[in-house]
N, C-alpha and C positions, 0 to 999 in steps of 0.2 A: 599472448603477444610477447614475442620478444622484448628483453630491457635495451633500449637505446643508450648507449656510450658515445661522452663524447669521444672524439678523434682527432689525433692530433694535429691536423688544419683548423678544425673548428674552437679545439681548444688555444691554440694559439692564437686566433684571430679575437677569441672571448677578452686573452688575458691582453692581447695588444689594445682593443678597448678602452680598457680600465686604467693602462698605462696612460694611455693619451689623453683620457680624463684628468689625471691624477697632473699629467703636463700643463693642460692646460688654466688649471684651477693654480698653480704653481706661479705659472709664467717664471719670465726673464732668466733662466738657471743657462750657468756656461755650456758649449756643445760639449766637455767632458762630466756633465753631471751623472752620477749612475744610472739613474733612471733614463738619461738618454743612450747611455749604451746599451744596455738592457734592452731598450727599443729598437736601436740598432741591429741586434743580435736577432731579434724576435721575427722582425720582417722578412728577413732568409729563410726562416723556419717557417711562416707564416706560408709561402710560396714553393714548401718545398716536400714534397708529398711521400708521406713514409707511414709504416705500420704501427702500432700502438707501440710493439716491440721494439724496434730502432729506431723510434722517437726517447722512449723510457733509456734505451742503450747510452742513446744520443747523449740525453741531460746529464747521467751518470759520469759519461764521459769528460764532459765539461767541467763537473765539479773540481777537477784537477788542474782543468787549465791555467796555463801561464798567463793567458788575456785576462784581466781584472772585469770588464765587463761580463765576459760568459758564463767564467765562474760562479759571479755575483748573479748571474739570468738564473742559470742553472739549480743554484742553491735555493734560490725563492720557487723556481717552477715543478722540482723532482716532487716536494712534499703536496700540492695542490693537485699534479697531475698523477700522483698515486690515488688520493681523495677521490677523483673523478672517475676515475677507474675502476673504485672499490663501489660508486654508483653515487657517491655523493653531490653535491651543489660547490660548484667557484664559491671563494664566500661575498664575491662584490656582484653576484647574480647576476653576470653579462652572459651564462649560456642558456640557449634560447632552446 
């Protein structure tokens, strides 16, 4: 039997999840709090369908951006979604 990876919808939707947990348990934070941009950033991706390849390009990408949110998505997502790649577990266990 083949190994099942996740993919980067599925992994996005896992890590949007835990964001909105992580929101909710939080409460009250300004619409510029990072983790809301991050969440911001996430949704686009979440809804936007690409290969493990130009998903992984994608993050790379961003590391550099001028946008403080992306960068900041980017920085937290490249190292998890290598993890998951390499066949590992999210570590807040939202992939199913």
């Amino acid at each position: 039997m083949a190994e099942r990876r996740l993919q980067p919808g599925s992994f996005c939707q896992s890590v949007m999840h835990e964001y909105e947990r992580q929101w909710s348990h939080a409460g009250g934070h300004a619409v510029r709090h990072p983790l809301r941009l991050k969440m911001e950033h996430l949704k686009g991706w979440c809804d936007d369908s690409c290969t493990a390849e130009d998903f992984e390009a994608r993050l790379q990408q961003a590391l550099s951006s001028d946008d403080v949110g992306l960068a900041l998505l980017a920085e937290e997502l490249l190292p998890l979604w290598k993890t998951t790649r390499a066949g590992g577990p999210l570590p807040f266990g939202a992939q199913s």
